[in-house]
VOGU-3710 file (C-alpha; in Angstrom, 3 decimals, decimal comma):
1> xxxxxxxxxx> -13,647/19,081/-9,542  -15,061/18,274/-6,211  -14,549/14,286/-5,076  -16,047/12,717/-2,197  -13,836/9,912/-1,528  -14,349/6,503/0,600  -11,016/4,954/2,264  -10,890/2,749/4,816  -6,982/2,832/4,355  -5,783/6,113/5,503
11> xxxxxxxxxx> -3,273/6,786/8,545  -4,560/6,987/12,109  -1,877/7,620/15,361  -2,099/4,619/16,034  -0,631/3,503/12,885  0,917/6,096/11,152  1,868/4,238/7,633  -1,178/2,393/7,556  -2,788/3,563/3,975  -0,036/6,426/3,778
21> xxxxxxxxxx> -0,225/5,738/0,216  -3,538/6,835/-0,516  -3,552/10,228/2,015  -0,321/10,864/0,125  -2,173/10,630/-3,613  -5,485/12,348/-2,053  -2,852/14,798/-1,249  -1,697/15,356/-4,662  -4,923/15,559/-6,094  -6,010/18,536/-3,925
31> xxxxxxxxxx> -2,602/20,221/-4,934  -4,028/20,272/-8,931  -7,096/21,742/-7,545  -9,581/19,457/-7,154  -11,449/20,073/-3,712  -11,365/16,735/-2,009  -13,428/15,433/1,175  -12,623/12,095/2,511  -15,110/9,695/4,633  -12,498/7,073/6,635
41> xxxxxxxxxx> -15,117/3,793/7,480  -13,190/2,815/10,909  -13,684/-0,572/12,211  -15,890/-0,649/15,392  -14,973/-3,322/17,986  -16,268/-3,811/21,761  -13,539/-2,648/24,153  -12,813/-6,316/25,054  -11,105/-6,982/21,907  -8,362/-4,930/21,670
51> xxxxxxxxxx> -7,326/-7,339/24,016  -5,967/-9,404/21,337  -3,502/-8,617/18,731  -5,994/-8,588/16,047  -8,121/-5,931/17,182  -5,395/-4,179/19,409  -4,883/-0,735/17,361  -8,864/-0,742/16,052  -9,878/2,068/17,924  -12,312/4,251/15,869
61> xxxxxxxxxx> -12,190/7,593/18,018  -8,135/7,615/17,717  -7,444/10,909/15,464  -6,676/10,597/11,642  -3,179/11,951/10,574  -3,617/15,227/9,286  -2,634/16,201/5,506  -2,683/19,683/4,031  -5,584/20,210/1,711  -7,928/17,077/2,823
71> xxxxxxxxxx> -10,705/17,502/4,682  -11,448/13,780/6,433  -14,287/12,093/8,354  -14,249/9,089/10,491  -17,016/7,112/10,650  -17,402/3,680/12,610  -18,742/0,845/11,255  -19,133/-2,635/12,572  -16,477/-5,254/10,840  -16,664/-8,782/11,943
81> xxxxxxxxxx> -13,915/-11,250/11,903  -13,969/-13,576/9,104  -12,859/-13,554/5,433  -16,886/-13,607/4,508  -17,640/-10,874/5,687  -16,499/-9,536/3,213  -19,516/-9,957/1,246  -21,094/-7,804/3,760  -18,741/-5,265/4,991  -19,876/-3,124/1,748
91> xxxxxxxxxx> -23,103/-2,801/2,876  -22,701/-1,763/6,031  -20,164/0,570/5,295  -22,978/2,288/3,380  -25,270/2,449/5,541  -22,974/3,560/8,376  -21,528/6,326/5,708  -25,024/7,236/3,922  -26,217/10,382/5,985  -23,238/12,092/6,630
101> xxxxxxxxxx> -22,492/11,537/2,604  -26,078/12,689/2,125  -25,322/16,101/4,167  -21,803/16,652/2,626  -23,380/16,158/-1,191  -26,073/18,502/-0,588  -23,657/21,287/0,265  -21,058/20,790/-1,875  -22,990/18,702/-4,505  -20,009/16,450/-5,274
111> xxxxxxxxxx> -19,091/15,731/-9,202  -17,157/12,025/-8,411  -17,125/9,528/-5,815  -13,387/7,628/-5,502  -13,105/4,859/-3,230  -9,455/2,565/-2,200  -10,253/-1,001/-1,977  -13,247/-2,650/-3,321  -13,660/-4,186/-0,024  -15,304/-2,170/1,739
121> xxxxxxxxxx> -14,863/0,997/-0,074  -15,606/0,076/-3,367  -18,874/-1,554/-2,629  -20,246/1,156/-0,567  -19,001/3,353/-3,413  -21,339/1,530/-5,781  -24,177/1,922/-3,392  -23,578/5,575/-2,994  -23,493/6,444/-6,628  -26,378/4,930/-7,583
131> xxxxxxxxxx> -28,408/6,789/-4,564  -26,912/10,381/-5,545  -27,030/9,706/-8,835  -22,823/10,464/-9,749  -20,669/8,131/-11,314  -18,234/6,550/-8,891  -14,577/4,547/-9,212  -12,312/2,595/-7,331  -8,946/1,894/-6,597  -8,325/-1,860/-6,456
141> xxxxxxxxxx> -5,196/-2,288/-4,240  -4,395/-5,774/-4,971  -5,038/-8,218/-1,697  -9,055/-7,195/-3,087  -8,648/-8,642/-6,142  -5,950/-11,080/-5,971  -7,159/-12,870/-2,512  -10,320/-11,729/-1,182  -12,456/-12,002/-4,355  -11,244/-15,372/-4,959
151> xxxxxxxxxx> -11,588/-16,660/-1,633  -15,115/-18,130/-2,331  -17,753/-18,285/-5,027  -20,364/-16,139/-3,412  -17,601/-13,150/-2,248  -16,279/-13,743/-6,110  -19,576/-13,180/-7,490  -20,210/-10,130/-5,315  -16,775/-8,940/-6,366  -18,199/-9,448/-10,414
161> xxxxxxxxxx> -21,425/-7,414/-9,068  -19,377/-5,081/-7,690  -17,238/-4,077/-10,453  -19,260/-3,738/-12,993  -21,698/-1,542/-11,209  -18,509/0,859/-10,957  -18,909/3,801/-13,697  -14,265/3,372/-13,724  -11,762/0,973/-11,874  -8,133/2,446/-11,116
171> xxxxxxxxxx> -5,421/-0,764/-10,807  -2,333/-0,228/-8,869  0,181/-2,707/-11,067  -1,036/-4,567/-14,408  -1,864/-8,018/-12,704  -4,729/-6,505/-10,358  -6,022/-4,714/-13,919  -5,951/-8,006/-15,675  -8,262/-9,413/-12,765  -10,748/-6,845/-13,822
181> xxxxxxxxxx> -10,549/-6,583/-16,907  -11,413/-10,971/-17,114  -15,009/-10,117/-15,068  -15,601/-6,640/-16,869  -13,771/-6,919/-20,153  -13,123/-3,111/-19,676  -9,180/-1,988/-19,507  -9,179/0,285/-15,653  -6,372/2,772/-15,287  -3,090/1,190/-14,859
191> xxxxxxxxxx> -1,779/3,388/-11,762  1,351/2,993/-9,068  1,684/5,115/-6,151  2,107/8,604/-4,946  6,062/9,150/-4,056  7,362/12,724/-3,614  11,035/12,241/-5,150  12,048/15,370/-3,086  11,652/13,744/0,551  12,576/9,907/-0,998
201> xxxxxxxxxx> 15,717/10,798/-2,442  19,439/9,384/-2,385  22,021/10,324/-0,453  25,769/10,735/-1,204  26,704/9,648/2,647  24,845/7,145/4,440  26,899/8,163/7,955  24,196/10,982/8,801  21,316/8,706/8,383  22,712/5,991/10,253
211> xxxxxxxxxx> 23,988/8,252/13,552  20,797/9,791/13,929  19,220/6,430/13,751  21,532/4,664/16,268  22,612/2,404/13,153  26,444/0,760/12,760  28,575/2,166/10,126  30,451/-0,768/9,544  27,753/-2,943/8,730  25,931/-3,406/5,342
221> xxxxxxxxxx> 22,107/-2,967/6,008  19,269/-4,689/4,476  15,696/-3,101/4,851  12,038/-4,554/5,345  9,035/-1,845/6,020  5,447/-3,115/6,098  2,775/-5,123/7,923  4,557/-8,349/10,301  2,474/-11,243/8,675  2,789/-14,407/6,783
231> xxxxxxxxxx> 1,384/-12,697/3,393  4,361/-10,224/3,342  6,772/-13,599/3,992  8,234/-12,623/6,844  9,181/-15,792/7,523  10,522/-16,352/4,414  12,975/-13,515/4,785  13,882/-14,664/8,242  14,894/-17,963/6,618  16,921/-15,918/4,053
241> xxxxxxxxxx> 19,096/-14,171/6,148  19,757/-16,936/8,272  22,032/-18,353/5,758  22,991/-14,978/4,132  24,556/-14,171/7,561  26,645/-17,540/7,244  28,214/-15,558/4,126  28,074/-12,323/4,598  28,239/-12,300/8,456  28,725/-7,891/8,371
251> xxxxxxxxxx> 25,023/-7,771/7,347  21,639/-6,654/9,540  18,182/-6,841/8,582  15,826/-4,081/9,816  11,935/-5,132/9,423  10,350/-1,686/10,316  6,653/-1,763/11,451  4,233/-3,931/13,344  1,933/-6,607/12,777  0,017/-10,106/14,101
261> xxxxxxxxxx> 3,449/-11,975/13,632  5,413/-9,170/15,692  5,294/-11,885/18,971  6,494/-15,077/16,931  9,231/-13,080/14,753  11,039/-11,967/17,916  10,344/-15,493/19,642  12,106/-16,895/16,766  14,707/-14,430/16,680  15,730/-15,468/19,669
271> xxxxxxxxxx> 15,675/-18,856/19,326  18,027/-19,100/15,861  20,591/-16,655/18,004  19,705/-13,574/15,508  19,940/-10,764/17,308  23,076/-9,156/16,607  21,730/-10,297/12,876  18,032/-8,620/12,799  16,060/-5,712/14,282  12,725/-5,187/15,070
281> xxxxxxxxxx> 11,910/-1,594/15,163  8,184/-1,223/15,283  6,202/1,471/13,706  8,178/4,359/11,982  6,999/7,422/11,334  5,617/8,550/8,172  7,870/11,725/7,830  11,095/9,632/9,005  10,868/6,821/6,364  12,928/8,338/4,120
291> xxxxxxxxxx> 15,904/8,188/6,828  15,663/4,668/7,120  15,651/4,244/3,390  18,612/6,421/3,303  20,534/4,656/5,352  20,460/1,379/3,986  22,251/-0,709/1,514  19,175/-2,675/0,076  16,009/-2,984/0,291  14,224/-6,930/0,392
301> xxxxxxxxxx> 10,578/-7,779/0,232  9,222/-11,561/0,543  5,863/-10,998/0,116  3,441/-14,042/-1,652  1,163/-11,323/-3,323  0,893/-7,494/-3,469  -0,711/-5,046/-5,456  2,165/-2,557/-6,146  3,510/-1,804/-2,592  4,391/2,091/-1,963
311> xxxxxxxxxx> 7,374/0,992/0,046  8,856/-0,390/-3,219  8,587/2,832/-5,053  9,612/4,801/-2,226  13,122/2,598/-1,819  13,505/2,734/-5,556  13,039/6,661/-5,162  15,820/6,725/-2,857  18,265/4,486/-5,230  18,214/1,486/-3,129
321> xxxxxxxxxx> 18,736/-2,356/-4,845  15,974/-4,195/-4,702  15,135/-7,921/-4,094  11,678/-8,900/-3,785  9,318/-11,797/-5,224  7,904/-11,531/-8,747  3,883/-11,446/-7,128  1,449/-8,530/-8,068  1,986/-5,612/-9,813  5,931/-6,050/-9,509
331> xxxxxxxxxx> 6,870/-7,916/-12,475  5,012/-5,454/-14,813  6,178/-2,108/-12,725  9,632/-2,820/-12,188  10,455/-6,120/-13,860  12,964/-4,706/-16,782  14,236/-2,346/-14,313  18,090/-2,867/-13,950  17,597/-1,856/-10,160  15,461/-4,688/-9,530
341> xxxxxxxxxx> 16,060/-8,936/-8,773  12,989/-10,711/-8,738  12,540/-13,992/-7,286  9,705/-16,553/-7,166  7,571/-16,250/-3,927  8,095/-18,534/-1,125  11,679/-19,558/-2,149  13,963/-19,288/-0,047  16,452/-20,380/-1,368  16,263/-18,160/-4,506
351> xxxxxxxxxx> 15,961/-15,359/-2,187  19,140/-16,040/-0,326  21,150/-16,413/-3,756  19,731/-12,558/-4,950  21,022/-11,092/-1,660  24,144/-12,613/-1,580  24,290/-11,975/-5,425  23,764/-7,965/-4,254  25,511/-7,404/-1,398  29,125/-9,190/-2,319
361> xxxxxxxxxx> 29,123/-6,598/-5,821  29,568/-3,380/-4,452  29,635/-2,270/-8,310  26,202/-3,944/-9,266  24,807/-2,327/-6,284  25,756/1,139/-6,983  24,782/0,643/-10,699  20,995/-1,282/-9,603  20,618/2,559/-7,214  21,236/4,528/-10,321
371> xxxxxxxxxx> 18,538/1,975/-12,204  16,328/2,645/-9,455  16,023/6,128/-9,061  15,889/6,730/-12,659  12,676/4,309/-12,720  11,131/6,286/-10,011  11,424/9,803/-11,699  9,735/8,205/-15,001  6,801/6,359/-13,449  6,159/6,825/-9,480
381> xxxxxxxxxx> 6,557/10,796/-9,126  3,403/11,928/-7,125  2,180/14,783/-9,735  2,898/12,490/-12,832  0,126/9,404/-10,680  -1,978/12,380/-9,014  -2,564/14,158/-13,118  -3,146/10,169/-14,385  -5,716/10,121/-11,789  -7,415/13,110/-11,957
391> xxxxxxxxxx> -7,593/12,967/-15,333  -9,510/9,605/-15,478  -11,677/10,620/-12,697  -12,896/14,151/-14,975  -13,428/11,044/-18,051  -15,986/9,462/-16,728  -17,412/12,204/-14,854  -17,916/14,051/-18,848  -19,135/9,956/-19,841  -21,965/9,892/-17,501
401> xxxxxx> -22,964/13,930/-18,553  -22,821/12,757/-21,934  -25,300/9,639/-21,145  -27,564/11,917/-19,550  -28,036/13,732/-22,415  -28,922/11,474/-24,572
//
């Protein structure tokens, strides 16, 4: 099968775990054979606003990360500020995309189009398909269907449009497909990540890890990776260990990667004495995840909604606890898992109690790893997602054959 996919989200050296998710499954799919070419949309800005922390890592001519057996293309495209653009960014995307897509199809005459995100990748998908005349699907993530397509009538009504002029719709955890399914009525693809359970596994002895990372032994260490903003509850999490440290005083907090709340969070750090407590430690390294992972004790998110975050599946894949908030795609994915405490979003003080709760039972934590991994080898293995996947892609590629026949 030969796919032409559309991603905004894939990793750039500027941000190396930014859409690491979907190179990783891209990357899978090419292993089972399919021939897969990837157009990257990159946001275009004027120099001047890079400036600000917004804009600061948008630079489209800064090189993709490369993956074996994905063959990529970055194209700019002009993104505006503003949640309302969204109703637009689709569009241009298209139109910034359409020749080169044009070129590549008439080459390689593509079978599929498969797009990340509905905004923009899912819209310009739609656009695409109906000018080359293949069926196309998309990936909804979460934030697209959870927040953006209900952050005003008109970008919800494009978000109907857009759906439904999709020949499939991929969901990555059960509450983004039961968005879709209320405007279409059709059930997408329930899907989770890619995780390769060979380079996200546990570890006996967490003493390696932690000397090549410059990490205490004597402490026990709870782990944040992902974006530094309010949406992921950083704050929340701050607020948490605040008072977990009054308990549990041996503890630090890691929050790997950057983010628009980077600034504040070390401000504030500072100001509620914290140091010896938490760690900022910017971006990591796709490729050195793992040894974070590994050398931790447990593994917290806060977020207030998510789709069904990677970094989830890759902790669980290296048998850490975890505590996060029951938004998303985590209730349905990991919500009978014995490895797993979820709490509501934006409590804190439910959040605090599940920590504490984890770190004072040495026992429950070593039986909640075991829980973990186990639920990553059934459901988050990258060839088990990657098959799903391709399989449902080759479905409605043989649905729209059999139309045309008709």
């Amino acid at each position: 099968m030969k796919i032409i996919a559309i991603s905004h989200l894939f990793p750039n050296l500027n941000e190396t775990r930014y859409g690491i998710f979907v190179a990783r499954q891209f990357s899978g799919i090419s292993r089972l054979g399919a021939e897969i070419t990837v157009i990257v949309p990159r946001v275009w800005c004027p120099g001047l606003l890079r400036h600000f922390n917004r804009w600061k890592n948008q630079d489209h001519k800064c090189p993709l990360c490369r993956f074996n057996g994905i063959e990529t293309i970055s194209i700019p495209y002009l993104r505006l500020p503003g949640n309302f653009y969204n109703r637009w960014s689709g569009l241009v995307a298209f139109r910034a995309i359409r020749n080169k897509a044009l070129e590549l199809h008439k080459s390689k005459k593509f079978d599929v189009i498969y797009a990340t995100d509905l905004f923009p990748d899912g819209d310009a998908a739609a656009r695409l398909a109906q000018l080359i005349k293949i069926p196309a699907a998309c990936l909804c993530i979460g934030v697209d269907v959870n927040i953006t397509a209900k952050s005003s009538k008109i970008i919800h009504r494009h978000f109907v449009r857009t759906t439904k002029a999709l020949d499939g719709t991929l969901a990555c955890g059960q509450s983004v497909a039961d968005g879709i399914k209320a405007v279409t009525g059709k059930n997408p693809l329930c899907v989770y990540g890619v995780v390769d359970l060979d380079e996200f596994s546990p570890v006996s002895d967490k003493i390696p890890a932690r000397k090549e990372l410059d990490l205490p032994s004597d402490k026990t260490i709870i782990l944040y990776a992902g974006y530094l903003t309010k949406r992921k509850g950083v704050y929340d999490l701050l607020a948490a260990i605040h008072r977990v440290q009054k308990k549990c005083p041996d503890i630090l907090l890691l929050m790997c990667g950057s983010g628009p709340e980077e600034t504040a969070l070390r401000r504030l750090i500072r100001e509620k004495g914290m140091e010896h407590t938490v760690r900022l430690t910017g971006e990591i390294e796709p490729e050195r995840m793992n040894k974070w992972m590994q050398a931790s004790d447990l593994f917290v998110l806060a977020s207030h909604t998510e789709g069904m975050p990677n970094v989830v599946m890759e902790a669980m894949a290296c048998g850490l606890p975890v505590v996060a908030t029951a938004v998303g795609g985590l209730p349905g994915a990991i919500g009978d898992c014995d490895g797993d405490l979820l709490v509501p979003p934006g409590n804190v003080n439910e959040l605090e109690k599940a920590i504490v709760k984890v770190i004072n039972d040495d026992q429950l934590r070593s039986s909640m790893g075991i829980a973990t991994r186990k639920r990553a080898e059934e459901q988050f293995g990258g060839k088990h997602n990657a098959n799903l996947i391709l399989d449902y892609l080759q479905k409605i590629v043989e649905e729209q054959k059999g139309l045309t026949a008709q």
